[in-house]
C-alpha positions in Angstrom: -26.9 13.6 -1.7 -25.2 16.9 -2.4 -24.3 18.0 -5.5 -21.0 19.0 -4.4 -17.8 16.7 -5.1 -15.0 17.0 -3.6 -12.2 16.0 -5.4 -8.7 15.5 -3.3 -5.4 15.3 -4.6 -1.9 15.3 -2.9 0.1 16.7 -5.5 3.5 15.6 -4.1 2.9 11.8 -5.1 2.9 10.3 -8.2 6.1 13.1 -9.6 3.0 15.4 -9.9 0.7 13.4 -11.8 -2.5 13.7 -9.1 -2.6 16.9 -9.8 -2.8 17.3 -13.4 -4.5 14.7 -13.5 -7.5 16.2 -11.6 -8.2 18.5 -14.4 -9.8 16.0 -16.9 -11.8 14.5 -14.1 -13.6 17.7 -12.4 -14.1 18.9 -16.2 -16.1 15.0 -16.2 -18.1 15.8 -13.1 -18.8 19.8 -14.1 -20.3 18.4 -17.5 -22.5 16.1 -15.7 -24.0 18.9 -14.0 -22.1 18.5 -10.4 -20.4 21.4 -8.4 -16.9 20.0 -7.8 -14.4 21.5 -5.4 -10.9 20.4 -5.8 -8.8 20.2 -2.4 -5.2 20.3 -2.9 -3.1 19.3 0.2 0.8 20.9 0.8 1.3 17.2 2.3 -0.3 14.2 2.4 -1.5 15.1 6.5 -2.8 18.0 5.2 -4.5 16.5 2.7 -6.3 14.4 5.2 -7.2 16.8 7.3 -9.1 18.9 4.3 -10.7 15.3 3.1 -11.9 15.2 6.7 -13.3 18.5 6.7 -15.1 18.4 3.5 -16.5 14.7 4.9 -17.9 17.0 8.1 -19.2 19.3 5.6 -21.5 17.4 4.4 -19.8 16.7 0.6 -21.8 14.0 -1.7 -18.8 12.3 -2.5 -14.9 12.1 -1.9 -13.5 11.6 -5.2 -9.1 10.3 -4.3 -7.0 11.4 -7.5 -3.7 9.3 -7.3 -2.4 5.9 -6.3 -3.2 3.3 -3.7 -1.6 5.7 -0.9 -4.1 8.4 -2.0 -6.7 6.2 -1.9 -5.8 4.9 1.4 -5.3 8.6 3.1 -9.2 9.3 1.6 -10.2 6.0 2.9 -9.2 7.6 6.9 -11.6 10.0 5.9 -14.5 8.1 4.7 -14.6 5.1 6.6 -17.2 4.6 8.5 -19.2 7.4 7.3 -22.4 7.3 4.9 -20.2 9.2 2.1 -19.1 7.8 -0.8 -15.7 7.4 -2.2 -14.9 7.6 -6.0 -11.5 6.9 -7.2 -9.3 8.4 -10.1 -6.4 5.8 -10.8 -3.4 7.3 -12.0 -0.8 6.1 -9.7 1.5 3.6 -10.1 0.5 0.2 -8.6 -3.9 1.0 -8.6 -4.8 -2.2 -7.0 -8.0 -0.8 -5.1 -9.7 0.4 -8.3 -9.0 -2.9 -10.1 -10.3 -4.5 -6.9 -13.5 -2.4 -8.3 -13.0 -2.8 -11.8 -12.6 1.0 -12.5 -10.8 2.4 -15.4 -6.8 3.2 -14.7 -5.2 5.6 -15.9 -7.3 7.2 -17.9 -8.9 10.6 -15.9 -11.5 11.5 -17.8 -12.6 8.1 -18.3 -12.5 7.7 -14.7 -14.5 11.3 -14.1 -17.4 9.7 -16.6 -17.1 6.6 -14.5 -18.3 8.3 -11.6 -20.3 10.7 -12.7 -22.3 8.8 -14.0 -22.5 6.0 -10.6 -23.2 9.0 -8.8 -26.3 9.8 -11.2 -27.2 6.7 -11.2 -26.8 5.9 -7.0 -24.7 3.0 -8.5 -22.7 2.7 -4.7 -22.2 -0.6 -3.2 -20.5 -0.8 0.8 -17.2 -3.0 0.8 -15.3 -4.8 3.6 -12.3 -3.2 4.9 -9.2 -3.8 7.3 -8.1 -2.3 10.2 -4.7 -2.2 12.1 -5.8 -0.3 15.4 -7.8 3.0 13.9 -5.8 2.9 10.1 -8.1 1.5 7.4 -7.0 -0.2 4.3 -8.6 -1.7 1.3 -6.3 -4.2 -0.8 -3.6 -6.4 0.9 -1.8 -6.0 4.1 2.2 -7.5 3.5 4.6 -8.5 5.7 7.6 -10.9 4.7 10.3 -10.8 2.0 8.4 -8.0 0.0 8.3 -5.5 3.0 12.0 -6.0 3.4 11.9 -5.1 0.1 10.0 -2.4 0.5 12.1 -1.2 3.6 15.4 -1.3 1.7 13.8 0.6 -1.6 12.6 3.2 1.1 16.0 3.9 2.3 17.5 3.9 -1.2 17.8 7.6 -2.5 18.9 6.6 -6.2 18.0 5.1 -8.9 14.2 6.6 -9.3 11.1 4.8 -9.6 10.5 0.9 -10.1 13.9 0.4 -10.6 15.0 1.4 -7.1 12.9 -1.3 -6.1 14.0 -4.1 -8.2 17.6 -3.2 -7.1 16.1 -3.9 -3.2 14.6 -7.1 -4.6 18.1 -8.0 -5.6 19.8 -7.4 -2.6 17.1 -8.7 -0.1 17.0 -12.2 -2.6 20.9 -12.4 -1.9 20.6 -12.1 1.8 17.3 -14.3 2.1 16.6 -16.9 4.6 12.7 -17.6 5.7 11.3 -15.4 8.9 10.1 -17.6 12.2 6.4 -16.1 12.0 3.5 -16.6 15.0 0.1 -16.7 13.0 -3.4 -16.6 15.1 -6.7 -17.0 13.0 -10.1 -15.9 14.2 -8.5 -16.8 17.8 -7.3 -20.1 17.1 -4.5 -21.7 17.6 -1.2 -20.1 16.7 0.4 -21.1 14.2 4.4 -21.3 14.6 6.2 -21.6 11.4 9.1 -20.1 8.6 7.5 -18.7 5.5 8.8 -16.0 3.0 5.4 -13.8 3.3 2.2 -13.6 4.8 -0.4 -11.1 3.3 -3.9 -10.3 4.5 -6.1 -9.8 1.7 -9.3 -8.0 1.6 -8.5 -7.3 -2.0 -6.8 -9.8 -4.6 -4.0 -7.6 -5.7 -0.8 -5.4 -4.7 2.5 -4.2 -6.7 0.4 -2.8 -9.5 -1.6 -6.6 -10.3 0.7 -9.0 -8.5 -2.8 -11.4 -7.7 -1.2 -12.6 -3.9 -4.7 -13.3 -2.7 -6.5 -14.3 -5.7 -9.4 -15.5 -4.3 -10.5 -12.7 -2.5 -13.6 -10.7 -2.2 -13.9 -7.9 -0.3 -17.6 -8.1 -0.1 -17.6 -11.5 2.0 -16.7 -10.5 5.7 -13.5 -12.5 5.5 -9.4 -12.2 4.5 -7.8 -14.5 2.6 -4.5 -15.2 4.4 -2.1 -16.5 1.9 1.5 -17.9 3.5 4.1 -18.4 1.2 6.1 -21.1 3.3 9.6 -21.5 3.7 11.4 -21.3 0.2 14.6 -21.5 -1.0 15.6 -18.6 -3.0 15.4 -20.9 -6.1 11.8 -22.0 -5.9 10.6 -18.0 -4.8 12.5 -17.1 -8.4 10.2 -20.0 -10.4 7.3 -18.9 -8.1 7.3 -15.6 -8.5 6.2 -15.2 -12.0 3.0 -16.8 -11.2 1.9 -14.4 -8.6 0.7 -12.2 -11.6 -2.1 -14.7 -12.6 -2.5 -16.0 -9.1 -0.7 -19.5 -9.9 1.3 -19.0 -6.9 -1.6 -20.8 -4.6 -1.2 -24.0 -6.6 2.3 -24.7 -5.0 2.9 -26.8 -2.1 4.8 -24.1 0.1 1.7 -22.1 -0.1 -1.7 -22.2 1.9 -4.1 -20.1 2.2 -6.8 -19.2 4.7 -10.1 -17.7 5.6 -10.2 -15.4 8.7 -12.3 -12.5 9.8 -9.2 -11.7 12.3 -5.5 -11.9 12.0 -2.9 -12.0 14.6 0.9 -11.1 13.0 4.1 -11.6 14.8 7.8 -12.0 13.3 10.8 -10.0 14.5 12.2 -7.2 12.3 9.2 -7.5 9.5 7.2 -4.4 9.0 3.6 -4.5 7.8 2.6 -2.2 4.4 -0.9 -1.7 3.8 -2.2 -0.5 0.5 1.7 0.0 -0.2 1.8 2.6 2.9 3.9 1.4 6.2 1.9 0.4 9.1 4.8 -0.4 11.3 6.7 -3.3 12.8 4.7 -6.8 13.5 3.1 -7.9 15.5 0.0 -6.6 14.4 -3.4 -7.4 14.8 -6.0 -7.2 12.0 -9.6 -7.2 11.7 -11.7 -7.4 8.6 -14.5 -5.0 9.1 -17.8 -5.6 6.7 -19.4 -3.1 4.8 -16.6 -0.5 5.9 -16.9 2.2 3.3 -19.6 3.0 0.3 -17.5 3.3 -2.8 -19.0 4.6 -6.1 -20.0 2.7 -9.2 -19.3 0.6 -11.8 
């Protein structure tokens, strides 16, 4: 392995906070005796495209400082490839580095963190999705909370979280279950009206809202958890749960196993890792041992 790190940061996200937050972590890597080289993209494509590069280049690891979407644009460039991926959480929601259980916000921790893996060859390979040739590690939504997604997206004020709790609103007082086509590993479809579906490789989305509890993305498989056709009363009781993973206990929810997914629904867009895919359908495939992340 080289002893060159590249770290890569889009410093657009987060109000700025990937790129100061990159200082604390190269100082991390420098002290453990690595070279690091910090790539800053003008925009997130352009950030991919250096990540790329420096993958060609032979770099010994790809070190993401930001969110889940930074995380996800350095997962297009590692997938697939023998080099490893570290993460520095400071983003908002961090669901793929508690999916690994590495620190969150918290830089320099998170710079010792892998460091030291890296010293210490502590990589492991994980499962991944994939939605034609875009990767993604955590959960793939589609449903109620991609409406709500859509509708904070298109909302220029307020800022932050709360833009989105406004959407929640609005979206709760228009809501009415979505007539969804499911297949599973080829099976039968499934025709029925649920509030969500989300394809799980890992458990969590929304900053530790546990939608797929159960699932390991070490296994070959999805969980597939439908959240069936409630009223807006019961999603309001429901919801709380979700943060513990409760939610699966209900009756209007089941979940599945599936290696692959078929999604169709009209006017539901799929997120991945928080990022839009586009609208459903979709197809989805959980691909084993996808990408070789670093430590704990």
């Amino acid at each position: 392995m080289s002893s060159e790190i590249t770290i890569v940061v889009n410093p657009t996200a987060g109000r700025g906070r990937g790129a100061h937050a990159a200082r604390p972590a190269a100082s991390a890597l420098r002290d453990a005796g690595f070279r690091v080289r910090t790539v800053v993209g003008v925009s997130a494509p352009d950030a991919l495209a250096r990540a790329r590069a420096a993958v060609a280049e032979g770099t010994g690891a790809l070190v993401a400082v930001g969110g889940d979407g930074m995380v996800n644009l350095a997962l297009q460039a590692v997938a697939g490839t023998p080099t490893p991926l570290g993460v520095v959480a400071v983003g908002t929601g961090n669901d793929f580095a508690r999916t690994l259980g590495l620190p969150v916000r918290d830089p320099a921790a998170a710079g010792r963190a892998v460091a030291e893996a890296l010293k210490g060859a502590r990589l492991r390979d994980i499962d991944l999705g994939r939605v034609g040739d875009h990767w993604f590690g955590t959960v793939l939504a589609s449903g109620f909370d991609s409406r709500v997604n859509d509708r904070g997206n298109r909302m220029r004020r307020p800022a932050g979280r709360l833009k989105y709790d406004l959407a929640m609103l609005a979206e709760l007082a228009a809501f009415k279950p979505f007539p969804y086509r499911i297949g599973l590993d080829g099976g039968e479809v499934r025709e029925i009206e649920a509030t969500l579906v989300a394809v799980g490789n890992g458990a969590s989305y929304g900053g530790g809202m546990r939608i797929c509890p159960g699932a390991d993305p070490t296994d070959g498989l999805f969980d597939v958890t439908v959240v069936g056709d409630c009223g807006r009363a019961t999603l309001l009781r429901v919801f709380p749960s979700v943060y513990r993973g409760g939610h699966v206990n209900h009756p209007k929810v089941n979940v599945y196993r599936a290696a692959r997914v078929e999604l169709a629904a009209e006017g539901i867009t799929g997120y991945a890792d928080g990022e839009p895919l586009g609208p459903l359908p979709l197809s989805v495939r959980c691909v084993p041992g996808a990408v070789r992340v670093v430590g704990p």
